[in-house]
KETI-293257 format. One record per atom (N, C-alpha, C): y, z, x. Coordinates in steps of 0.05 Angstrom, whole numbers, padded with zeros to 5 digits, always signed. Example, Ala and Ser with C-alpha at 12.3 -4.5 7.8 and 13.67 -1.06 7.14 Angstrom:
<sites>
-00114+00156+00264 -00090+00156+00246 -00066+00156+00264 -00045+00142+00257 -00021+00143+00273 +00001+00157+00258 
</sites>
This chain:
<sites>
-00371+00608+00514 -00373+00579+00513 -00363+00569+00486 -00347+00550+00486 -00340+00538+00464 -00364+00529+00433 -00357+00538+00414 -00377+00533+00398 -00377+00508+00384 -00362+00494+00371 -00357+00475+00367 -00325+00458+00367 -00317+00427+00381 -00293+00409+00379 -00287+00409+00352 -00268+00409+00341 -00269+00390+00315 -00252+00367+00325 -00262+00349+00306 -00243+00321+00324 -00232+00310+00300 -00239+00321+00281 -00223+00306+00262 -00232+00314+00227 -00213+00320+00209 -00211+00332+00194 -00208+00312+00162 -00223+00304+00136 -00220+00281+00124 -00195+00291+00101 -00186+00307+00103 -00163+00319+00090 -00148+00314+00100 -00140+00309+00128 -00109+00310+00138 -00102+00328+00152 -00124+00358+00150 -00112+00383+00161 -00112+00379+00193 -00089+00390+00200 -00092+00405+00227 -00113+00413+00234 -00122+00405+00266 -00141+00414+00282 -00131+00433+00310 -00142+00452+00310 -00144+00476+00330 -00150+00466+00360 -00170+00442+00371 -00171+00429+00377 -00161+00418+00407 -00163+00424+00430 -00138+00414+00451 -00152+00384+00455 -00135+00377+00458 -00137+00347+00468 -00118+00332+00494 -00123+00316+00511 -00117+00314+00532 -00118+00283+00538 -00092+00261+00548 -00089+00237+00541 -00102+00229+00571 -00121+00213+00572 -00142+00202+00596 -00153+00188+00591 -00161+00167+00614 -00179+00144+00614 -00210+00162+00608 -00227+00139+00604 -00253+00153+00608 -00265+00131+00631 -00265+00150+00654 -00270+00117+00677 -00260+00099+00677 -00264+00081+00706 -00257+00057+00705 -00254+00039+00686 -00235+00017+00689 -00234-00008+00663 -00231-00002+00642 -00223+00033+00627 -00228+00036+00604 -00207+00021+00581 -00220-00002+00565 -00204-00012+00544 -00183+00003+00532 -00186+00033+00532 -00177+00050+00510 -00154+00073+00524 -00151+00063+00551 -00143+00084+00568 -00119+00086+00561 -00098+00073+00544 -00073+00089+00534 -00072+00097+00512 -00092+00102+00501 -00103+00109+00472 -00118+00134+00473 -00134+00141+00492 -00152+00157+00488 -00147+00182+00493 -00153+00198+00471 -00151+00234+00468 -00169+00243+00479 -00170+00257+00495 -00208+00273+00505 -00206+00302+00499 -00222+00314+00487 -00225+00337+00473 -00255+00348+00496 -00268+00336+00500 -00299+00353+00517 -00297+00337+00532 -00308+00337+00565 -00314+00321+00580 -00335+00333+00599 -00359+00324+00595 -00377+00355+00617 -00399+00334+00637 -00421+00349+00638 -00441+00344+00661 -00452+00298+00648 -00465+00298+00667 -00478+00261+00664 -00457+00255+00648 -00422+00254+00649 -00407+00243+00641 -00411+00233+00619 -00412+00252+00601 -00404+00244+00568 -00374+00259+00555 -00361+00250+00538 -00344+00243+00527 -00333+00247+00499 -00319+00259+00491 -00317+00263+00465 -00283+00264+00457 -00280+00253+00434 -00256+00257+00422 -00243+00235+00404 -00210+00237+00404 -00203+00216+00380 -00186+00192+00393 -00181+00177+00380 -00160+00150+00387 -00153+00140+00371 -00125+00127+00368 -00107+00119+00349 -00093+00083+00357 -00106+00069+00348 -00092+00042+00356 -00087+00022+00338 -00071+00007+00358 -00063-00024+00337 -00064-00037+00360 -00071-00062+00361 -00075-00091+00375 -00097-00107+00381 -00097-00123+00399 -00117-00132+00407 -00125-00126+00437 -00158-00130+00436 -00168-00129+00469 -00191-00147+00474 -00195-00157+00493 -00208-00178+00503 -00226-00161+00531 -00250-00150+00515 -00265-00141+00545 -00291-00158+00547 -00290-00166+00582 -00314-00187+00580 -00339-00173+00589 -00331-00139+00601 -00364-00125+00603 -00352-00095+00595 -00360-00085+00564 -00352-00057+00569 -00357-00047+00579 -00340-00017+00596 -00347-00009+00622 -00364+00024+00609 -00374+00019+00597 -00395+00049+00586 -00396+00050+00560 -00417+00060+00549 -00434+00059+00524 -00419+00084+00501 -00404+00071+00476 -00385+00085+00461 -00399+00085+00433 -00393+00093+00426 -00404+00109+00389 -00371+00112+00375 -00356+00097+00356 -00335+00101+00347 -00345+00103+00316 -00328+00132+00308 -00332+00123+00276 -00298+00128+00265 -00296+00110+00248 -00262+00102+00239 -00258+00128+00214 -00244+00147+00222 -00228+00152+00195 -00205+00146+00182 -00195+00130+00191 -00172+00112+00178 -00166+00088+00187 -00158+00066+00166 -00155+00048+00176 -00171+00021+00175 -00180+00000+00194 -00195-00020+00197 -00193-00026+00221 -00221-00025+00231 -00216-00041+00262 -00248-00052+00259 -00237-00083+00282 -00262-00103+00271 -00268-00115+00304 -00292-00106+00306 -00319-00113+00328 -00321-00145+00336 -00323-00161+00354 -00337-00181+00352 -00348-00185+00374 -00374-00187+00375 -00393-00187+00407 -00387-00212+00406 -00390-00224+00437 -00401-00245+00442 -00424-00265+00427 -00420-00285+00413 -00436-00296+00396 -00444-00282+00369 -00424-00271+00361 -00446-00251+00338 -00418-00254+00310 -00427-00253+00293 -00407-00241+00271 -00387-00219+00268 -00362-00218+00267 -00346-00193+00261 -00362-00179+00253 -00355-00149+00263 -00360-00115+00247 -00339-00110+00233 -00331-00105+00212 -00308-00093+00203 -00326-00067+00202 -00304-00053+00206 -00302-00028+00204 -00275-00011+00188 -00290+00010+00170 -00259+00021+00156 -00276+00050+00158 -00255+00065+00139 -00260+00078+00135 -00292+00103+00130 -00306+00121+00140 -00330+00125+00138 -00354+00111+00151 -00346+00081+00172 -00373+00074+00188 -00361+00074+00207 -00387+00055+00233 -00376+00070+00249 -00404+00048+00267 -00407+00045+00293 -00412+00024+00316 -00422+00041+00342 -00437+00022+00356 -00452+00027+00383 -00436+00009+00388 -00422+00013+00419 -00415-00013+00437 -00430-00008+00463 -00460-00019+00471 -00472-00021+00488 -00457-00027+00512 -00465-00019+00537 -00451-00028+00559 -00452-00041+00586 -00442-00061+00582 -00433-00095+00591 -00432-00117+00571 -00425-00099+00545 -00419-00116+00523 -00394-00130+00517 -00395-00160+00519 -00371-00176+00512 -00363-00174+00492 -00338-00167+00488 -00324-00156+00455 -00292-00149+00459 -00290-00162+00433 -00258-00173+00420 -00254-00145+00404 -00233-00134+00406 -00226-00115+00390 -00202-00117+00378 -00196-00116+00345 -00178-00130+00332 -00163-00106+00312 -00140-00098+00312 -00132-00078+00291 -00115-00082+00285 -00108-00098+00262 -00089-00107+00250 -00059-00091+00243 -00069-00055+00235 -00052-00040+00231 -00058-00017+00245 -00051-00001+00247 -00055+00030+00261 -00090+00041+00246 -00101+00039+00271 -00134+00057+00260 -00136+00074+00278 -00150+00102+00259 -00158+00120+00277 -00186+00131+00282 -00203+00132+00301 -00226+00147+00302 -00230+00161+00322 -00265+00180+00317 -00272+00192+00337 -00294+00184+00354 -00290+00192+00377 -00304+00171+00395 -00327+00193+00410 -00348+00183+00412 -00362+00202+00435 -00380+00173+00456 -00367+00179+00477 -00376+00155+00503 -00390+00168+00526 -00409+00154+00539 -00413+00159+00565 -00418+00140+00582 -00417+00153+00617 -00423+00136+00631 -00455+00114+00634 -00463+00090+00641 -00488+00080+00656 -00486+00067+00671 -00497+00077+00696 -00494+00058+00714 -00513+00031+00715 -00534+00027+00703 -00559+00013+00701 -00565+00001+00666 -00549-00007+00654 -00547-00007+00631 -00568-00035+00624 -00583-00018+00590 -00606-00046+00588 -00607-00048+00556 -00583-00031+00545 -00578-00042+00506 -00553-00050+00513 -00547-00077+00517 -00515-00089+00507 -00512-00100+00481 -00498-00103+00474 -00492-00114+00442 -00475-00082+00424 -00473-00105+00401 -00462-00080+00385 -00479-00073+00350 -00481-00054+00357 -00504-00036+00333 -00487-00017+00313 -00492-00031+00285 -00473-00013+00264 -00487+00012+00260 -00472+00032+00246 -00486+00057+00237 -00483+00053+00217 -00509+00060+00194 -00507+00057+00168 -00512+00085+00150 -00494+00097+00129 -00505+00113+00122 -00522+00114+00098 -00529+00091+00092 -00553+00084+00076 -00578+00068+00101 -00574+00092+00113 -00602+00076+00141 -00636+00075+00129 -00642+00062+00141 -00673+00059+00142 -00686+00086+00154 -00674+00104+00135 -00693+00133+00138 -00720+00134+00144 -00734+00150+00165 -00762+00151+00175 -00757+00186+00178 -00790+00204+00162 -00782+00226+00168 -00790+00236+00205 -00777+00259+00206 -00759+00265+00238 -00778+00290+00236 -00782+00301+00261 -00785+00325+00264 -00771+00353+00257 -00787+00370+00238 -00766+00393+00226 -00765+00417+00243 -00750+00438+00247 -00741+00454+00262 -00771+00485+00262 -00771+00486+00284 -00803+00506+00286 -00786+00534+00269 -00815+00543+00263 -00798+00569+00238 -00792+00597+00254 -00790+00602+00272 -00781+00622+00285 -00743+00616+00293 -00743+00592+00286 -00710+00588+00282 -00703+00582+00258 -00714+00588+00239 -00702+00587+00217 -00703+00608+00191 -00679+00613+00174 -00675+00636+00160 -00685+00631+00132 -00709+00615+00126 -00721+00599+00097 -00725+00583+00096 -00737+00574+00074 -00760+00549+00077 -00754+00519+00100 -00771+00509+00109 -00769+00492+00123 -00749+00471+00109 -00739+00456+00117 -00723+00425+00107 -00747+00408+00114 -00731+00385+00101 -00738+00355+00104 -00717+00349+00122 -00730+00331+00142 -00711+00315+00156 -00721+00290+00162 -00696+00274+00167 -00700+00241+00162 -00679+00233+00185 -00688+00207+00200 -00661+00199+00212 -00671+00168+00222 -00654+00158+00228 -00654+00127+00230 -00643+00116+00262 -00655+00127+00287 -00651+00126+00310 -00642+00097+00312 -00615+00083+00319 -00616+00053+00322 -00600+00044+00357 -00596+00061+00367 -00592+00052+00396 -00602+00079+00411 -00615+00075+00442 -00622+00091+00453 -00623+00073+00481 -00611+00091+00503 -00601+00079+00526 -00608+00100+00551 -00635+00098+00555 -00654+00110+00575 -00643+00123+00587 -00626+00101+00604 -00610+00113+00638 -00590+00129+00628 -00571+00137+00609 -00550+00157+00612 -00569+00170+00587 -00590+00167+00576 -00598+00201+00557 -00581+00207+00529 -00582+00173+00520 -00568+00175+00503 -00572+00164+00481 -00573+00173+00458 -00587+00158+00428 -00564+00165+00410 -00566+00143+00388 -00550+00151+00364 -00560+00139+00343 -00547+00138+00324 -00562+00130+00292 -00541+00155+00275 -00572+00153+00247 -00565+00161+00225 -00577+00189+00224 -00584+00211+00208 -00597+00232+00204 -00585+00239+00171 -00611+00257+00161 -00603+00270+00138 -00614+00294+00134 -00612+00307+00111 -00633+00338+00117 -00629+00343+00092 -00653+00361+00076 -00646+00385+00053 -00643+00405+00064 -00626+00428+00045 -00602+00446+00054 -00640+00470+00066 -00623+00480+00095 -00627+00503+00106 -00613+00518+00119 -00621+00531+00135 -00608+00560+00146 -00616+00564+00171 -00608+00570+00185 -00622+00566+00221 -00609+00584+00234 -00613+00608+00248 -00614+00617+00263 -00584+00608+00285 -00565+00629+00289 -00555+00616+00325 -00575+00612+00348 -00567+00597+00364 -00579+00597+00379 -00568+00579+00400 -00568+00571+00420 -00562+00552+00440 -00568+00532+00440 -00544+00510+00429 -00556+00484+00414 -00569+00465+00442 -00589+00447+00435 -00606+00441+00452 -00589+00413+00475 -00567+00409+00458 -00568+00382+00470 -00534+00372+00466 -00524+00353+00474 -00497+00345+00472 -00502+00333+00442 -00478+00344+00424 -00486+00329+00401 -00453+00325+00387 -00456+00302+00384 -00432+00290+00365 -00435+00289+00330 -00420+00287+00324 -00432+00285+00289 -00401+00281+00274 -00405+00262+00255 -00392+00254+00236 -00408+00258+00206 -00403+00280+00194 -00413+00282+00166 -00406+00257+00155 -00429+00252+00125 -00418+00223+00117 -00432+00231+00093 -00442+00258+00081 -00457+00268+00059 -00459+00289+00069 -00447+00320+00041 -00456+00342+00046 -00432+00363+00066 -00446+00390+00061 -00427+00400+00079 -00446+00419+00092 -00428+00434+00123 -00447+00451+00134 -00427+00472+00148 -00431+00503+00143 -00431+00514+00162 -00439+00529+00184 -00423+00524+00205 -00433+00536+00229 -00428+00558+00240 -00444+00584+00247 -00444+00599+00250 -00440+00609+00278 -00421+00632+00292 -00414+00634+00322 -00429+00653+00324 -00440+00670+00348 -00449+00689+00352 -00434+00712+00346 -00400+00718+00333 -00396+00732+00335 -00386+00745+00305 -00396+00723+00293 -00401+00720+00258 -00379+00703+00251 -00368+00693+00263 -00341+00673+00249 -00354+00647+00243 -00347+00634+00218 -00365+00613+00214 -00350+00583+00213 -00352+00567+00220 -00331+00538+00223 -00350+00518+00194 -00335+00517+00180 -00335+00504+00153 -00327+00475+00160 -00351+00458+00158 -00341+00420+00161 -00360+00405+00130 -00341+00378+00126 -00347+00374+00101 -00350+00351+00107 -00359+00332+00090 -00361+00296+00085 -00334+00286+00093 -00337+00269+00122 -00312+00254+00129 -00307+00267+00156 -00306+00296+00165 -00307+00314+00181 -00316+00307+00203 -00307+00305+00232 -00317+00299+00259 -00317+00322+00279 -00337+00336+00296 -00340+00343+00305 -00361+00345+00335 -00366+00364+00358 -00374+00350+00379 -00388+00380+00392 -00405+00395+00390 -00420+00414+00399 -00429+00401+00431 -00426+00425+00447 -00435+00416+00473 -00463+00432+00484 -00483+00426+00502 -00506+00431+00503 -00498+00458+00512 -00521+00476+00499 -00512+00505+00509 -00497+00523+00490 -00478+00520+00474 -00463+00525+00451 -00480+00549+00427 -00479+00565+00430 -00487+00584+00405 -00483+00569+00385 -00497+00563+00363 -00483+00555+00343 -00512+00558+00316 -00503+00574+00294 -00527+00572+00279 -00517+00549+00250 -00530+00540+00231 -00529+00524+00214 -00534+00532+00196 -00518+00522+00169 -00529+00541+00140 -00513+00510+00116 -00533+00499+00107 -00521+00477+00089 -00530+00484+00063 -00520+00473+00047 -00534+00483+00008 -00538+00461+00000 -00531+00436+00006 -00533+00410-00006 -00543+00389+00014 -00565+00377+00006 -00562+00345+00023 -00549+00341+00045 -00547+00347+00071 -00529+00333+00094 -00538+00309+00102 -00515+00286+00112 -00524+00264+00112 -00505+00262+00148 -00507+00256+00178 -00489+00251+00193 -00500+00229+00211 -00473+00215+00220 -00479+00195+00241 -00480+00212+00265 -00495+00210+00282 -00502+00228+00313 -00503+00205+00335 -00487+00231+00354 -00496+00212+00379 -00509+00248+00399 -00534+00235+00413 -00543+00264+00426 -00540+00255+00454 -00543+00279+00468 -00550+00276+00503 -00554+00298+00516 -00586+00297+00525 -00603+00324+00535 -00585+00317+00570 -00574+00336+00571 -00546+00341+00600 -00574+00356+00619 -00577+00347+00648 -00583+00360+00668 -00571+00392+00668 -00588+00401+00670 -00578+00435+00671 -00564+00432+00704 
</sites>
């Protein structure tokens, strides 16, 4: 099984990476834009996109998490104030959300979306990486290789019917065990670095700026030395 996507690299480097040019469902705003790198079970979504223009959608057609690594692209819900967005943040677009999408010049980010059919968070929700930290549950010690961490995270959209949450998270440095990661998980470092460990000892090195997309099931162990800080999007997938 694949251990971890990378979707995007804050150096510039080349990614290993396959990617594949597709809509993500019906109506998708982004469908001549969009790279898909994972696509698996309760239709979730992962990967990059590169655009310039404008779009006018009056119900988004599924619930997206974009964070920009280059560029500027700017949000506007129905009734609400511009999002600008640049560089390092990054947005919930709830779904049947009315929204203008505006890019003045070429922006690029990574996206992790899924389907709802029954949708009940519309609007649009920034990610902050100075979030309103609340501490989180830390990892039980039979998965981990030294002292427990701290962990913190700032849950700010969560959307019942597709099993899907995102926000902020942070941690002091530990060491964890491989193991079969529990859940669909997206992540944009935004503080700190981490590597991840394969079952077969090869280790994938990601740093601040760095996008990546682990799928539920995935061997993958963790080993950070500094502060990690990432925007997440999760989803516990029907076995």
């Amino acid at each position: 099984m694949t251990l971890a996507l990378v979707l995007h690299r804050a150096d510039g480097a080349p990614v290993s990476t396959s990617f594949r040019k597709a809509a993500f469902g019906k109506n998708d705003p982004f469908a001549r834009q969009r790279e898909i790198a994972w696509e698996g079970p309760d239709a979730m979504s992962a990967g990059r996109i590169s655009f310039i223009g404008e779009l006018d959608v009056t119900s988004y057609p599924h619930i997206e998490t974009l964070v920009v690594s280059e560029g500027e692209l700017t949000l506007t819900a129905d009734g609400s104030a511009p999002l600008v967005l640049g560089p390092q943040t990054g947005a919930v677009i709830g779904c049947g959300t009315s929204l203008r999408i505006v890019a003045g010049s070429r922006v690029q980010f990574s996206f992790c979306a899924a389907a709802c059919d029954k949708p009940t968070q519309r609007g649009l929700v920034p990610l902050r990486a100075d979030a309103d930290f609340k501490p989180s549950r830390s990892l039980p010690a039979e998965a981990l290789l030294g002292p427990a961490p701290e962990c913190r995270s700032d849950n700010v959209f969560t959307e019942d019917a597709a099993g899907y949450s995102a926000g902020t998270w942070d941690s002091t440095p530990y060491h964890r065990i491989v193991r079969p990661h529990r859940q669909n998980e997206f992540m944009h470092l935004v503080a700190g670095s981490v590597r991840f460990a394969a079952p077969d000892g090869s280790v994938l090195s990601m740093g601040t700026g760095d996008a990546l997309f682990v799928p539920q099931g995935a061997a993958v162990g963790w080993e950070s030395s500094d502060r990690v800080a990432k925007f997440f999007v999760v989803q516990a997938a029907q076995a």
